[in-house]
C-alpha positions in Angstrom: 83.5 134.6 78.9 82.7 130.9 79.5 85.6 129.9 76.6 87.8 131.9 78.3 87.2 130.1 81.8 87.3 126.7 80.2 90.7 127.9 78.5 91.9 129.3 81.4 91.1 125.9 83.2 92.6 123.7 80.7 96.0 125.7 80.6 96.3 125.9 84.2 96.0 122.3 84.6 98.2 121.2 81.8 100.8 123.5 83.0 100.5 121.9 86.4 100.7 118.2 85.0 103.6 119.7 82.8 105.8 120.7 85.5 104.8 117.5 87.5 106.2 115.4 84.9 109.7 117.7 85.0 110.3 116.5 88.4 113.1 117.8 90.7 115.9 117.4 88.6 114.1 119.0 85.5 114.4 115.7 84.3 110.5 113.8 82.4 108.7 111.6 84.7 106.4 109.0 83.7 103.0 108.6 84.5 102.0 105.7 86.6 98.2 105.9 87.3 97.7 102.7 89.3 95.9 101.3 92.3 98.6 99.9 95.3 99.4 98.6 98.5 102.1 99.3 101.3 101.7 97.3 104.1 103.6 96.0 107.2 103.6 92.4 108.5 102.3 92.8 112.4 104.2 89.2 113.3 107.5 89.3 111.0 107.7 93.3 110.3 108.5 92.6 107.1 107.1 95.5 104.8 105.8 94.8 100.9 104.4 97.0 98.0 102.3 95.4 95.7 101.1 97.3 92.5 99.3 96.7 89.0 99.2 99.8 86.3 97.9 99.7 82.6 101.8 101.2 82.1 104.7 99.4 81.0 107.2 98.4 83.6 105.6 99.9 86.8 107.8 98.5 89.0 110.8 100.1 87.9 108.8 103.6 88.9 106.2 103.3 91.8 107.7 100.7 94.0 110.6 101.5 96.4 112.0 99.5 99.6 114.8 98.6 102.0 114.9 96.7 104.4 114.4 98.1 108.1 113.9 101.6 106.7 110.2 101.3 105.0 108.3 101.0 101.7 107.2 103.5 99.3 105.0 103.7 96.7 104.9 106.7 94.1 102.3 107.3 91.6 99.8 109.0 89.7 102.2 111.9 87.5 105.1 110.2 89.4 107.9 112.1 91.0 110.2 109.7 91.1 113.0 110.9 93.3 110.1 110.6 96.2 111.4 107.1 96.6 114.9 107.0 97.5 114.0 111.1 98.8 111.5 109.2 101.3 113.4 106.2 102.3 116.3 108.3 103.0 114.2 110.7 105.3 113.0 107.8 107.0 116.3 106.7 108.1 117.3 110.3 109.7 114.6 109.0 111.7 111.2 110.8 110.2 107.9 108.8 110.5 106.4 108.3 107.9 104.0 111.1 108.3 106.9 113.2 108.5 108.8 112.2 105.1 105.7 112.7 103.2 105.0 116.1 104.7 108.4 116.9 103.5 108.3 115.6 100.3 105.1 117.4 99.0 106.3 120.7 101.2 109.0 120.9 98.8 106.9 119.6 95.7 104.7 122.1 93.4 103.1 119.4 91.7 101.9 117.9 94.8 97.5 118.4 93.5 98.3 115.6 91.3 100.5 113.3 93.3 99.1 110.2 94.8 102.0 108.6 97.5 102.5 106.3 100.2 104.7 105.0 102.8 105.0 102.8 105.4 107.8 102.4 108.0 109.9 100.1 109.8 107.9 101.2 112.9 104.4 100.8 111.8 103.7 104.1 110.8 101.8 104.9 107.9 101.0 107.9 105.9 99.5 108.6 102.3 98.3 111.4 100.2 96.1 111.8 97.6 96.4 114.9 95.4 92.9 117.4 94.9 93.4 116.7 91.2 94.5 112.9 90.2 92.2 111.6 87.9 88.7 110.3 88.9 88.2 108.1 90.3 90.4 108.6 92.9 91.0 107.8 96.7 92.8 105.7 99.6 91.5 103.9 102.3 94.6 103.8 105.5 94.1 100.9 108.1 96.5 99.5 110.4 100.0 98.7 109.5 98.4 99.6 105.5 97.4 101.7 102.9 95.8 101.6 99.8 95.4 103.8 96.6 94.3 104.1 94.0 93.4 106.9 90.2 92.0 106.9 87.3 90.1 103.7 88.2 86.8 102.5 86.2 84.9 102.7 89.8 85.5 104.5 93.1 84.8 100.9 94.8 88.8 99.8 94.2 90.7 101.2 97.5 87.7 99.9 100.1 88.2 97.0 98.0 91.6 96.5 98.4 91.4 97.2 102.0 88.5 94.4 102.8 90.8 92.2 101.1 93.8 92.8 103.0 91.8 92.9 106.4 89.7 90.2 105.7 93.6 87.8 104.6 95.2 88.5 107.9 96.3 84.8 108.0 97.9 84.5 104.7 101.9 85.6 104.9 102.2 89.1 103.4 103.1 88.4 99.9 100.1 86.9 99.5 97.8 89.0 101.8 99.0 91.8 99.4 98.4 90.2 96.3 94.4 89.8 97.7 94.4 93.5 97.9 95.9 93.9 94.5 93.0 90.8 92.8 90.2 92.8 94.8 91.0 96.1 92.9 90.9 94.0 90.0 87.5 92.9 91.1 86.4 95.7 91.7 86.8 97.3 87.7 90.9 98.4 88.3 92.6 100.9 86.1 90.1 101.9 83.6 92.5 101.3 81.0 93.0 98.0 81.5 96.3 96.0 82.7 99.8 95.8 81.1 102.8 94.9 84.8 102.7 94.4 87.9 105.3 94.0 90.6 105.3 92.8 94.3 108.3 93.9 96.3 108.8 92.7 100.3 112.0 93.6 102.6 113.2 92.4 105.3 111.7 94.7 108.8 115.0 94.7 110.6 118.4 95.5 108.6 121.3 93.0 109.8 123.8 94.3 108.0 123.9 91.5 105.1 121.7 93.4 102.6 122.4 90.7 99.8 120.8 88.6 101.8 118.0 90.5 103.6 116.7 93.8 100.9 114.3 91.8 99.3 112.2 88.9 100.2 110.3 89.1 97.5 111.1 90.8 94.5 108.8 90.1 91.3 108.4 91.8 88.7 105.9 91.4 85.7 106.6 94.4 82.8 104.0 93.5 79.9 101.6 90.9 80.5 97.8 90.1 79.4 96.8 89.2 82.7 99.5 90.9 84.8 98.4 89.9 88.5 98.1 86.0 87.2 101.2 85.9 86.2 102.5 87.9 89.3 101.0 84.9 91.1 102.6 82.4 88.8 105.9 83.9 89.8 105.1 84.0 93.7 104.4 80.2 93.9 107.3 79.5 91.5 109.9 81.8 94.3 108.0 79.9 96.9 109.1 76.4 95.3 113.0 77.3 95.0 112.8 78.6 98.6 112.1 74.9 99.4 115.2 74.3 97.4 117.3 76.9 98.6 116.3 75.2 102.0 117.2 72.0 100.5 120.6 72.8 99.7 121.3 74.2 102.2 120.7 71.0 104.9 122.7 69.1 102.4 125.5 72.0 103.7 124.7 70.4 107.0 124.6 67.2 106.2 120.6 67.1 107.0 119.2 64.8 104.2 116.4 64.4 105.9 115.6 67.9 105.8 117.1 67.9 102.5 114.5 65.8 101.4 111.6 66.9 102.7 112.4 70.5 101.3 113.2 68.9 97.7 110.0 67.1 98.0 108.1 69.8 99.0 109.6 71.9 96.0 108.9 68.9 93.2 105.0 68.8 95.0 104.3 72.6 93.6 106.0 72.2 90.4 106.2 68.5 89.5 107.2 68.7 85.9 110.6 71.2 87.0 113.4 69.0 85.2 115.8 71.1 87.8 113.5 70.0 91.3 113.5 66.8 90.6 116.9 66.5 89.1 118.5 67.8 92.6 116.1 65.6 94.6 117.4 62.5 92.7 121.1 63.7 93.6 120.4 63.9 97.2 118.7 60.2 97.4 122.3 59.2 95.6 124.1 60.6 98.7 121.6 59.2 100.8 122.8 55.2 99.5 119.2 55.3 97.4 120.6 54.4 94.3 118.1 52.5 92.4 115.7 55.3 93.2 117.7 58.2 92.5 119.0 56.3 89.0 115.2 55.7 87.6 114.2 59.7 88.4 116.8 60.5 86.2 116.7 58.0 83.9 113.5 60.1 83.1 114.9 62.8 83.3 117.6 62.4 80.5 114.9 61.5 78.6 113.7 64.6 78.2 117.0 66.3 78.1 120.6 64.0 77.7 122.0 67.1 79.3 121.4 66.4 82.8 123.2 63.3 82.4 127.1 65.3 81.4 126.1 67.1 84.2 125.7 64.1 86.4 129.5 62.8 85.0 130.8 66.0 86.4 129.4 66.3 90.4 131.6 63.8 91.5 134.8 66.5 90.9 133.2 69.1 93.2 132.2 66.7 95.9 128.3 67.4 94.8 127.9 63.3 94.3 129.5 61.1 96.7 129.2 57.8 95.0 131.3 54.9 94.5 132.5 54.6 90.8 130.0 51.4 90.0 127.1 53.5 91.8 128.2 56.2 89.0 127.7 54.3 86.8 124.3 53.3 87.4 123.0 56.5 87.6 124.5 57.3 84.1 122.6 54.9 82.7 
């Protein structure tokens, strides 16, 4: 009698986490078993989701977002379609509670679904399902939530939640990747770490989505150390905003800005050939010759490129020089 419960058990169980990986579209799903963060900035309303997984590529599967609709995270046996399903609920105007109560209503596999979502509003809803994999759980604070299966401890989601509480000044990329270094901490997926990914959209649509989707959108697929690199990335896309800004107050004619901005970008990453490169351009236009021409006299040092490409800015109005000036900085 005992075998037969046991057996009856295991097949029910594997039948369920059978037809959760069919999905919707009788189509395989992958598993994600993960701990992550949705979370909306009080100040900006931007809205980010941050996850790691011990699973290849996560952020092609549990991270979903646009911009003045809401975020979504997806996990556990993943359904997949609960992404663009959710975000599109949201914009027929469902709270968040309300697309998630609509996604699992129509979702048998819903026991061993873990999901979350936050919206544009501030609204924020997650479930947990009676049978993800130990340990699991989420903790749901304001404007956040976090959660988390199959991690070594059941410490990970309060966690994650003391971190993000506790990083209230940091901008939200980086309150989020707090959260995602105290699951770490705190023992993480008890299989270990392979991606991570750290998506952040805009809280208000303007009706540019190329420029406005995603803030931040960073994705590491097969890493040793996942979140490091995550944070590698994040100071590296914080360095060519400075650029970005850079070029454009050169657009404006701002070379004071302009410089401060390339200055501030060659400060984080002082060995970028590129940052200083465009730095040592803008003191050109700026009449600062002999300082621009010994920056990249180091420069084609390390690569002669840099110097053909120098030959050819003048054409495009990029270097406005007079023809002896060129020359120097060809040297």
């Amino acid at each position: 009698m005992h075998r037969f419960l046991v057996s009856l058990f295991f097949l029910s169980t594997t039948t369920l986490a059978q037809h959760a990986r069919t999905g919707t579209n009788n189509t395989r799903e992958p598993f994600a078993h993960t701990f992550s963060i949705v979370a909306r900035d009080e100040k900006t309303g931007d809205l980010a989701v941050g996850v790691q997984s011990h699973w290849f590529s996560v952020g092609t599967t549990v991270s979903w977002g646009e911009a003045g609709v809401g975020v979504v995270a997806t996990q556990s046996f993943v359904n997949k379609s609960f992404g663009l399903r959710g975000l599109a609920l949201l914009k027929k105007g469902k709270t968040a509670q309300q697309a998630l109560d609509e996604l699992l209503r129509t979702d048998e596999g819903r026991d061993v679904r873990q999901v979350a979502i936050a919206d544009a509003r501030g609204n924020v809803a997650v479930h947990t399902g009676k049978k993800c994999i130990d340990f699991a759980g989420h903790r749901k604070g304001k404007n956040y939530s976090v959660q988390a299966n199959m991690m070594l401890t059941s410490k990970v989601p309060d966690a994650m939640a003391a971190a993000f509480e506790k990083n209230a000044g940091l901008p939200l990329p980086e309150r989020v990747l707090s959260a995602l270094n105290a699951a770490q901490g705190a023992g993480g997926d008890v299989r270990g770490r392979q991606s991570a990914v750290l998506l952040v959209v805009k809280g208000k649509a303007t009706g540019a989505p190329w420029d406005e989707n995603h803030v931040v959108d960073l994705r590491v697929d097969d890493a040793d150390q996942p979140l490091r690199e995550l944070e590698r990335l994040l100071r590296t896309h914080r360095a060519y905003e400075h650029m970005n800004n850079g070029d454009l107050a050169i657009e404006k004619n701002d070379m004071k800005r302009a410089m401060q901005e390339y200055g501030a970008a060659m400060k984080q990453f002082p060995q970028n050939l590129e940052m200083q490169y465009w730095t040592a351009i803008a003191l050109a236009n700026t009449r600062q010759v002999p300082k621009a021409a010994g920056m990249l006299r180091a420069i084609y040092a390390k690569d002669a490129n840099w110097r053909e490409l120098t030959r050819r800015l003048p054409k495009v109005g990029l270097l406005t020089v007079s023809d002896a000036d060129l020359k120097t900085l060809l040297q």
